[in-house]
C-alpha positions in Angstrom: 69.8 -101.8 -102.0 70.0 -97.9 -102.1 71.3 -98.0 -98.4 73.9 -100.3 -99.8 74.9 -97.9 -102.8 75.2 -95.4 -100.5 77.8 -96.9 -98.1 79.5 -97.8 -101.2 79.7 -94.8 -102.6 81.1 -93.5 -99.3 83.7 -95.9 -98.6 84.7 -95.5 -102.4 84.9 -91.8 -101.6 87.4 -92.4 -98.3 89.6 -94.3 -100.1 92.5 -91.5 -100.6 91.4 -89.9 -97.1 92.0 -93.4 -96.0 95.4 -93.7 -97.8 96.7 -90.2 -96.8 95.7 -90.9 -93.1 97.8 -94.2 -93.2 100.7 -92.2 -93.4 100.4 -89.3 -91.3 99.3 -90.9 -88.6 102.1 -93.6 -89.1 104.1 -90.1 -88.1 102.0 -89.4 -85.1 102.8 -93.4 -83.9 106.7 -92.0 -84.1 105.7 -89.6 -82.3 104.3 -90.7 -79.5 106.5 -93.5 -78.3 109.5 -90.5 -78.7 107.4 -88.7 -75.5 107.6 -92.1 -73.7 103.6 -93.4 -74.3 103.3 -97.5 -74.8 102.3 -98.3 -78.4 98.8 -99.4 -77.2 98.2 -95.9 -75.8 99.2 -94.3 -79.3 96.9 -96.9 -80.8 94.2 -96.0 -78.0 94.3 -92.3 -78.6 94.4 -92.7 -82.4 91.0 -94.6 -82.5 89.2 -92.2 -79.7 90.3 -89.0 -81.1 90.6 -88.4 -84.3 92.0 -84.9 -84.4 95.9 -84.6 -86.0 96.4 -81.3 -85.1 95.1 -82.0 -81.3 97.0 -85.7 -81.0 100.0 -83.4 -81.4 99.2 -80.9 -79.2 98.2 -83.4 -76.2 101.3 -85.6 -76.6 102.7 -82.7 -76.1 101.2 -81.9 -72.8 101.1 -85.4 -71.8 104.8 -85.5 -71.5 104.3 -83.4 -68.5 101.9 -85.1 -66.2 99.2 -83.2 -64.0 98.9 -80.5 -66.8 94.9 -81.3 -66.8 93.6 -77.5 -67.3 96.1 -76.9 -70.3 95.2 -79.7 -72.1 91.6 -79.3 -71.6 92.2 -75.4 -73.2 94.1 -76.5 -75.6 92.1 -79.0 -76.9 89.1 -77.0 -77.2 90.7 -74.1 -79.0 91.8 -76.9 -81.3 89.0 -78.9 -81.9 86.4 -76.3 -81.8 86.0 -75.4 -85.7 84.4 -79.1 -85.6 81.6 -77.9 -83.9 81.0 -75.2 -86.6 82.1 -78.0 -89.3 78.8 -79.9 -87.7 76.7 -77.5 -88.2 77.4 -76.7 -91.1 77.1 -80.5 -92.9 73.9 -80.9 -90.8 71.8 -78.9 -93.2 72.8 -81.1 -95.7 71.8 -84.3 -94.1 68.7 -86.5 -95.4 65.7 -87.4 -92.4 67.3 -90.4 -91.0 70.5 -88.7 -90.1 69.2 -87.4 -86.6 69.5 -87.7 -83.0 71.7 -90.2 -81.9 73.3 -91.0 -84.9 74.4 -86.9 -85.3 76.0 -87.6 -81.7 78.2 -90.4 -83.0 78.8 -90.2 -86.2 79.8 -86.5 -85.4 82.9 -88.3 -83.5 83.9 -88.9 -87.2 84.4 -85.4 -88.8 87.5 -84.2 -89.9 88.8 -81.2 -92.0 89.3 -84.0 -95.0 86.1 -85.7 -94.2 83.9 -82.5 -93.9 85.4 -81.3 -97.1 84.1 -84.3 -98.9 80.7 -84.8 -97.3 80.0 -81.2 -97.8 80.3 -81.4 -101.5 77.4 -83.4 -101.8 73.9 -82.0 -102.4 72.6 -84.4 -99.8 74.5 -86.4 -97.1 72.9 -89.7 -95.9 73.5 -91.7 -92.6 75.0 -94.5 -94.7 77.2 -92.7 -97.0 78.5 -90.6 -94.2 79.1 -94.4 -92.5 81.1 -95.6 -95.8 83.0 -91.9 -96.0 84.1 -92.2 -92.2 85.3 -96.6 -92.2 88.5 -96.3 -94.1 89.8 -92.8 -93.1 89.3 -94.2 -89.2 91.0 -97.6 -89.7 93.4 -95.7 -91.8 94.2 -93.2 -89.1 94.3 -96.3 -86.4 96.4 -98.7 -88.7 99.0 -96.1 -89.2 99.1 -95.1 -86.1 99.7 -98.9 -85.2 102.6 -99.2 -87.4 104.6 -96.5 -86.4 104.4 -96.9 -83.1 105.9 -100.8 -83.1 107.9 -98.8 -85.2 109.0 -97.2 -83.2 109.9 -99.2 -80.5 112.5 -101.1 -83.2 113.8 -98.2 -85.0 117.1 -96.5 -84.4 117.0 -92.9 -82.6 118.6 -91.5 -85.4 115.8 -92.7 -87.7 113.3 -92.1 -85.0 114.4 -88.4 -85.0 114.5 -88.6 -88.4 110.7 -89.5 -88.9 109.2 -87.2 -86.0 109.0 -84.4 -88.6 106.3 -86.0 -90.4 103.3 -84.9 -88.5 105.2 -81.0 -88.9 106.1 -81.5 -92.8 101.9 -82.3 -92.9 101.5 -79.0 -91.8 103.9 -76.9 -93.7 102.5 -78.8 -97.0 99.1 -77.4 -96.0 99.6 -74.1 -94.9 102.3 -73.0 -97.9 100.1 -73.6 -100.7 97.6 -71.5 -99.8 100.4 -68.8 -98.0 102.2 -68.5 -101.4 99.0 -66.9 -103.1 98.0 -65.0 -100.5 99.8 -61.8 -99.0 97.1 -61.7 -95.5 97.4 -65.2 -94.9 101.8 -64.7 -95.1 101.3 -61.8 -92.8 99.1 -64.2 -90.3 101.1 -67.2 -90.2 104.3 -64.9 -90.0 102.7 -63.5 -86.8 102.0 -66.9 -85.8 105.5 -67.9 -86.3 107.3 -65.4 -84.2 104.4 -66.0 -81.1 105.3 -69.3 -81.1 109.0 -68.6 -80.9 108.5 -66.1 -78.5 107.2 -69.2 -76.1 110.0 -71.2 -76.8 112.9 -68.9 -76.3 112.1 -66.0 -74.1 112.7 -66.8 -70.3 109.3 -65.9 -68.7 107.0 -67.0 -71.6 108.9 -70.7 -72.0 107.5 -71.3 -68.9 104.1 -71.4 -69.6 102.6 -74.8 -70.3 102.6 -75.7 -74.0 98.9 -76.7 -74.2 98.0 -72.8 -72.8 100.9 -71.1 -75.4 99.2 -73.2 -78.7 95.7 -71.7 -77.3 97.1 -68.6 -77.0 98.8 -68.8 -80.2 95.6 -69.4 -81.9 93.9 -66.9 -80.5 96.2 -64.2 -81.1 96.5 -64.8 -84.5 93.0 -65.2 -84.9 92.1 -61.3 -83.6 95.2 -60.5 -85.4 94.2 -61.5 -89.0 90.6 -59.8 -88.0 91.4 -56.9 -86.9 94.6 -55.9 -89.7 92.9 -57.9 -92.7 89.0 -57.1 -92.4 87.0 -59.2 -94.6 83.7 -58.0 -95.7 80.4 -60.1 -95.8 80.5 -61.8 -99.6 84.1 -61.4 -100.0 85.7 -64.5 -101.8 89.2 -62.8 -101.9 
């Protein structure tokens, strides 16, 4: 019974994960029939992957066949904070979520996810299950939809609706931007890299799975090194 509660209590908890996922990821479905992929491949890439930020980034290499090594790079320097986001949520976890079970259910974390499970004093193997359903099938149905969407839609329209997956990310960033001088300074930085790739003759050459890793990085070392945080800082 208490391994029923607790899948409850999870898939309770995913339900506006779930809900926000439907429509992003309807977005990404847009998206990805605009760079020429089948609506089953959106679907297939959706429901193995799991990663907004990444799906974006690799559609955006995949529209330029061959380009292995870039999207390799650039999906590591993506993904890779979900690594430390698994670590992190591991020393929360009760005995029975271990071994195999870590390897999988791992598959599942996101930044929304993480945020959720890592709240709790305690995460179990069954509430973790219940958290994870309805963002997935969320994050797949959407998907789904706006990629036979897509495929019916006007260009107009279709234009129209690619900006969803970008409007996502400016409604994340500006919140926190707005109350923070550093973080302006950082994604300002940011800003004028990733312009620098798109216009300027030599740099728009480079692949754009290598120029988002580069991106990264550089802003990365750029916040660290001009905005210094000490150890037990919550500023």
């Amino acid at each position: 019974m208490r391994t029923k509660n607790q899948y409850a209590k999870g898939l309770v908890d995913g339900i506006p994960i779930g809900l926000g996922y439907l429509s992003v990821s309807f977005g990404f479905g847009i998206m990805a029939i605009s760079a020429g992929l089948y609506w089953w491949q959106a679907l297939l890439i959706s429901m193995t992957t799991l990663t907004s930020a990444g799906q974006l980034a690799g559609i955006g290499v995949m529209a330029n066949p061959g380009q292995y090594v870039p999207m390799l790079v650039s999906q590591a320097t993506i993904n890779i904070r979900y690594s430390f986001m698994a670590v992190s949520l591991s020393q929360k976890t009760d005995s029975k979520f271990r071994g195999i079970f870590r390897a999988i259910l791992g598959f599942f974390i996101t930044d929304e996810i993480f945020a959720v499970a890592v709240s709790r004093k305690s995460v179990s193997r069954s509430y973790f299950i219940g958290l994870a359903t309805l963002p997935w099938i969320g994050w797949a149905t959407g998907t789904l939809v706006g990629a036979l969407a897509g495929n019916i839609l006007p260009s107009i329209v279709m234009n129209a609706l690619c900006i969803m997956m970008y409007a996502m990310f400016v409604a994340v960033v500006v919140p926190p931007v707005a109350k923070s001088k550093p973080l302006f300074a950082v994604v300002l930085f940011t800003a004028l890299i990733s312009a620098a790739f798109y216009f300027l003759p030599v740099l728009r050459d480079i692949s754009s799975g290598i120029s988002i890793s580069i991106c990264a990085v550089a802003s990365a070392c750029f916040g660290a090194v001009v905005f210094p945080r000490k150890e037990g800082d919550e500023d």
